[in-house]
C-alpha positions in Angstrom: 8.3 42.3 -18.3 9.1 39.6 -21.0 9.9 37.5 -18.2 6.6 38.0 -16.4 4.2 37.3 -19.3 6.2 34.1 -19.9 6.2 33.1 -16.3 2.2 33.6 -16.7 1.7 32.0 -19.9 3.6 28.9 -18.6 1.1 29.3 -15.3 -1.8 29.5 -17.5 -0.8 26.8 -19.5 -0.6 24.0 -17.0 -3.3 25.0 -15.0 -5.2 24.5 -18.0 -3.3 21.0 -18.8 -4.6 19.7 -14.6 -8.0 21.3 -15.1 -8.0 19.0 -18.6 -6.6 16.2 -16.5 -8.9 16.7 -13.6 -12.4 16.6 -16.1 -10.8 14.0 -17.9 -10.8 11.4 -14.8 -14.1 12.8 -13.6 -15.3 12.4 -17.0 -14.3 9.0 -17.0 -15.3 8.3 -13.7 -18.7 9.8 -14.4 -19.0 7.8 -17.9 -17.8 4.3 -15.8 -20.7 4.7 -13.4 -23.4 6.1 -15.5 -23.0 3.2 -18.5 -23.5 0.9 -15.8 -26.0 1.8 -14.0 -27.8 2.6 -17.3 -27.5 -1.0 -18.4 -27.9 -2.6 -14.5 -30.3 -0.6 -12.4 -34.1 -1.8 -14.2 -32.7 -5.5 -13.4 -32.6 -4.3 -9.2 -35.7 -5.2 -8.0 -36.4 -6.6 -4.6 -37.0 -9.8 -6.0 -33.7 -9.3 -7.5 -32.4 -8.8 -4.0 -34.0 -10.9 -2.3 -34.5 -14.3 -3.7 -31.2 -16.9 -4.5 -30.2 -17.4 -8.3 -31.9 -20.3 -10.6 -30.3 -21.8 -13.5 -26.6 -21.4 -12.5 -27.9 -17.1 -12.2 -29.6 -17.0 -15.3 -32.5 -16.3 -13.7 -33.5 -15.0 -10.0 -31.8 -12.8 -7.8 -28.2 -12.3 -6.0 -29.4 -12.9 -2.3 -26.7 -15.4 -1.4 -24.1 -13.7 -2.9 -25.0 -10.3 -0.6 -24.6 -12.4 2.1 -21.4 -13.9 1.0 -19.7 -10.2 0.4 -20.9 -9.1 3.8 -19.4 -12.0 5.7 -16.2 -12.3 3.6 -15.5 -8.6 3.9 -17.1 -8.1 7.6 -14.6 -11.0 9.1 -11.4 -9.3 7.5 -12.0 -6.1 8.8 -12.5 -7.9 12.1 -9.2 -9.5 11.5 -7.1 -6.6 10.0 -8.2 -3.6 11.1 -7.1 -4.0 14.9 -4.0 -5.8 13.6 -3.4 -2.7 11.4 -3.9 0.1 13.7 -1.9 -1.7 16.5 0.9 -1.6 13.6 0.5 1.9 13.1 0.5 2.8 16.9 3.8 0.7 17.6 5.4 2.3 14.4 4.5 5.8 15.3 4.5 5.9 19.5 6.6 2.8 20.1 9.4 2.8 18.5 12.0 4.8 16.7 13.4 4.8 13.4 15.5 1.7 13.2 15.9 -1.3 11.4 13.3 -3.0 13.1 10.8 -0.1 12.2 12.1 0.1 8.1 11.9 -3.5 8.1 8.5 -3.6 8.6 7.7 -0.5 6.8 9.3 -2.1 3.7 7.4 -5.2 4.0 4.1 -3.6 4.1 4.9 -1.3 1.2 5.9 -5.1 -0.5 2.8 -6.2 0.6 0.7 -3.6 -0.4 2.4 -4.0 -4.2 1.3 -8.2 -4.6 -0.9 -8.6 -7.2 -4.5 -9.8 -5.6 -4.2 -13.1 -7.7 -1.0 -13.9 -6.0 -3.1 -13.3 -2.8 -5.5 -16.1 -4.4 -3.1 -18.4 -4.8 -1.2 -17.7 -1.4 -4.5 -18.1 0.5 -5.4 -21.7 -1.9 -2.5 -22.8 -0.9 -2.1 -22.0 2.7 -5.4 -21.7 4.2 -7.7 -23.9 1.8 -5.4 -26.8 1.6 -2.3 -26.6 4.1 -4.7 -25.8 7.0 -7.4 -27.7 5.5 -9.7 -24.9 6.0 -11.2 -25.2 2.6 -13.2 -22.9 0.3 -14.8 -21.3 3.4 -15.5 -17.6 4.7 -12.8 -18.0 6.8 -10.2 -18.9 4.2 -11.7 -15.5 2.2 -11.8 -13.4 4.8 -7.7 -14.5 5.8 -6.5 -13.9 2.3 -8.8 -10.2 2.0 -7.0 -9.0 5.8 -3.5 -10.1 4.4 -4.6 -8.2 1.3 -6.0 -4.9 2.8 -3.8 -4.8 5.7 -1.1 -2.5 4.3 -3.6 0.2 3.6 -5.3 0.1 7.0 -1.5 0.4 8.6 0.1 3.4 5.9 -3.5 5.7 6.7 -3.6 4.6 10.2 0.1 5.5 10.5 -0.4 9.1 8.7 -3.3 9.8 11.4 -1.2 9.0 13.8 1.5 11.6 13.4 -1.2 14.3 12.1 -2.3 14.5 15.9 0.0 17.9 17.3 2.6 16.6 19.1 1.2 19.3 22.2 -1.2 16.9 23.0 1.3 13.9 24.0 3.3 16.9 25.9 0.3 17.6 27.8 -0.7 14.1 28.8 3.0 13.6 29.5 2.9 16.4 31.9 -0.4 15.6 33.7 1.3 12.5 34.4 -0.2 10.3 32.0 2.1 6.9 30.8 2.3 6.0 27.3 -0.7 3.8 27.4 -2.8 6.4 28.3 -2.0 9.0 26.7 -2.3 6.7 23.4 -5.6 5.5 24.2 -6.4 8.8 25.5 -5.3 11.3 23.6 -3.8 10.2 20.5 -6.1 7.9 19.8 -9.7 9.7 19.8 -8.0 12.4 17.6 -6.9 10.1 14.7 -10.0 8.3 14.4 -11.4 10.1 11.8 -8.2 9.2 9.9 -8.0 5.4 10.8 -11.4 5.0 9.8 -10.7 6.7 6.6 -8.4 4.2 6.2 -10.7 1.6 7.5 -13.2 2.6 4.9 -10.9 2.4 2.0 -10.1 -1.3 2.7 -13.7 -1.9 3.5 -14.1 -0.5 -0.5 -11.3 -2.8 -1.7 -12.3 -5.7 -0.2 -16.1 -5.5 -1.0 -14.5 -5.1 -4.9 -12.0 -7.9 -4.8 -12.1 -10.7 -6.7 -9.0 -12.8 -7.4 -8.3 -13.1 -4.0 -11.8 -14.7 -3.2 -12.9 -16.9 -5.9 -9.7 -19.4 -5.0 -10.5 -19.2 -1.2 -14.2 -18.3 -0.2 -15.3 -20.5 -3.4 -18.3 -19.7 -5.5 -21.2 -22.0 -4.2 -24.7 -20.1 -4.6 -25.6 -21.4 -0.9 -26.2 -19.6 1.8 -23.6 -20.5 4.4 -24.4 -21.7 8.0 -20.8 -20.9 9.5 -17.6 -18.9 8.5 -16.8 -22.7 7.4 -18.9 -22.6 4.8 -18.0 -21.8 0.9 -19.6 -18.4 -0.4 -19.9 -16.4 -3.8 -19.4 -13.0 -3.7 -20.6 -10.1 -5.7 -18.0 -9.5 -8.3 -17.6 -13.2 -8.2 -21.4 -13.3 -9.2 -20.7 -10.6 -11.9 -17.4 -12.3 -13.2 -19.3 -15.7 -13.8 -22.0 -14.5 -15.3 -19.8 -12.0 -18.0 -16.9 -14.6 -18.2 -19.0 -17.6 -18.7 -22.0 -15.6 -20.7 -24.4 -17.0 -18.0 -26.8 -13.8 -18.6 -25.3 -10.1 -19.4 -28.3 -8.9 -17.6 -27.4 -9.8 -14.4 -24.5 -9.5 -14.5 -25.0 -6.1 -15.2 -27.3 -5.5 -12.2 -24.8 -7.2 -10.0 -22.6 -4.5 -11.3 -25.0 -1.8 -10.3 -25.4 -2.9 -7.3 -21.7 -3.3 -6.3 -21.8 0.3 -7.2 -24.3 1.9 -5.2 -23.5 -0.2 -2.5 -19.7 1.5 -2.8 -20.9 5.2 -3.2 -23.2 4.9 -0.1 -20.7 3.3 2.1 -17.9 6.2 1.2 -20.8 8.7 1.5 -21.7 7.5 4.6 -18.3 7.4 5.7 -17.4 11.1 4.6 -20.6 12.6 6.7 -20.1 10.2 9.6 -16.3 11.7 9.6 -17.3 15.3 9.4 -19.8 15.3 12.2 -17.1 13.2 14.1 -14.5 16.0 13.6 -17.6 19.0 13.7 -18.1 17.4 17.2 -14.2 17.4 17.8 -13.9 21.1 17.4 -16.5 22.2 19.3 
């Protein structure tokens, strides 16, 4: 009986100490978000939206620099998310476990571990000046695919082998080949996964900004062509803070990066669930 209580005093005990843990990060979480919006949201106007900063940002609104995080993050999806998921269905229907396979495992898992300013550098190096692409969308959107790449492969990957493995036997059995019964079976079932995965990137990259500010540039244009240099928004909000250009906006750039963040992963979450409501039925 001794025995027992300990055994639930102990149980007690740390489910008391992950409860603490878990309100402690939501807290935090909550406090983050809250303090910011608090101090951002009464700059967000549509003005503030719609019209291109004056005085270096001091003054007018972050129109450019919307644009600049849409086509800078928009392009490297484009670029990494079929690169990823082709990855993940060459790893996981392909191919064995071998060396090849742990090889390139172990080099995403290194890749996913670089430091985004290393990123920044890599992509200066290689794309702005060895390829003489220059501070350019295209250079940006390069470095952010190399950057978010790993994630799209690991959750793409994961989906992947969720699917029941009674579904390949099936489509094997109906005569299906490996092609099809990948794009037609294994597929369509891990979507909601892959663009979980998809999603998460598409958060990162919208967020990242060592890896952008040495190769999209920060010029307050609005570009013509991917060959065109862009600001970003936490570029935006790290030049105004860093360089005390105006707290203010820099604050409602802030607010806006997160808005723009919760809507995309709530979007994200009910678009999965009525995919996988529709899956089921």
């Amino acid at each position: 009986m001794t025995r027992k209580r300990d055994e639930r005093a102990r149980d007690r005990a740390m489910t008391g100490v992950f409860m603490a843990a878990t309100v402690l990060t939501i807290g935090l979480l909550v406090y983050i978000v809250v303090y910011i919006l608090q101090k951002g949201l009464h700059v967000v106007t549509p003005a503030f939206l719609l019209e291109s900063p004056t005085e270096m940002g001091r003054a007018g609104g972050i129109y450019p620099a919307i644009i600049g995080t849409i086509a800078v993050t928009g392009l490297a999806i484009l670029i990494a998310a079929p690169v990823g998921v082709a990855t993940a269905v060459f790893l996981t229907e392909y191919t064995h476990e071998s060396a090849v396979s742990r090889l390139i495992r172990f080099g995403t898992e290194n890749l996913a571990g670089i430091p985004s300013i290393i990123f920044g550098l890599f992509g200066f190096l290689f794309f702005v000046i060895y390829l003489d692409l220059g501070w350019s969308i295209i250079s940006g959107a390069l470095t952010l695919a190399a950057m978010i790449l790993p994630t799209i492969v690991r959750t793409s990957e994961e989906a992947i082998r969720a699917v029941p493995t009674a579904y390949r036997e099936i489509s094997y059995a109906l005569g299906s080949t490996r092609w099809q019964t990948v794009t037609g079976a294994v597929l369509p079932s891990a979507v909601p996964g892959i663009v979980t995965g998809i999603i998460l990137a598409v958060g990162r990259g919208i967020g990242e900004t060592a890896a952008v500010i040495f190769t999209a540039g920060a010029s307050l244009g609005i570009p013509a062509s991917i060959f065109d240099p862009v600001r970003t928004l936490p570029v935006h909000f790290y030049i105004l803070a860093r360089e005390g250009i105006s707290m203010e906006n820099a604050y409602g750039t802030a607010a806006v990066l997160i808005v723009v963040i919760l809507l995309i992963n709530i979007g994200a979450y009910w678009a999965m669930n009525r995919f996988a409501a529709k899956s089921n039925v």
